[in-house]
Structures are given as structure tokens and as C-alpha cells.
N, C-alpha and C positions, 0 to 999 in steps of 0.2 A: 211273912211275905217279903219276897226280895223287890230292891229297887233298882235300876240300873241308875247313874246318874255322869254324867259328862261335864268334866272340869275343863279350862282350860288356863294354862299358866304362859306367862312370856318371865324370861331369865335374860334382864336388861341388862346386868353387871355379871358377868359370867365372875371377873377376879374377887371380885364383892363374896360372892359365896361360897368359892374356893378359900379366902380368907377365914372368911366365919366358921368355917368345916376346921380349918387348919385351929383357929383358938378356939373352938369348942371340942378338938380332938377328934372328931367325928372322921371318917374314910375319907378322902377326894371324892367329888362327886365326877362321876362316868357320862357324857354325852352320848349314848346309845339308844339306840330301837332298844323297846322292854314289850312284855306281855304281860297284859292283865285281865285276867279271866274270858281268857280265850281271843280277845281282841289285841291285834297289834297296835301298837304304836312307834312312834318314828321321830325320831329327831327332840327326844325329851332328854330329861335330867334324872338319872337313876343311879342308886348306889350301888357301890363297887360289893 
């Protein structure tokens, strides 16, 4: 059985996690519209 489920996050310190990506070697993260499973989203935080 599938569940839908709806998170919602706030990105207080945008440099804070641009930081932590960069010491954990991780990509930059991308401020873009993303889709996920079939529903848009807008103005979130998604990897590059």
C-alpha cells in the first residue's frame, strides 16, 4: 500500500548548508522548482 505524505522544511541559514555540503564534499545545493512523483514543487532545496 502506498502512502502519500507532506513534509514541510524552512532553510534558515541558506550559507550554513552551503558550508556543511562544501565539508562534507557533498554537490552545492540548487534553490529550484523539483518534482516529485508527479507533483510540483517550488522554491525548495534540491541537489544539483
Amino acid at each position: 500500500m502506498s502512502h502519500i505524505v507532506q513534509t514541510k522544511t524552512d532553510v534558515r541559514d541558506p550559507i550554513a548548508v552551503i558550508s556543511a555540503c562544501s565539508w562534507l564534499r557533498l554537490p552545492r545545493p540548487l534553490q529550484a522548482p523539483f518534482q516529485l512523483l508527479e507533483v510540483r514543487s517550488s522554491n525548495n532545496y534540491a541537489p544539483i
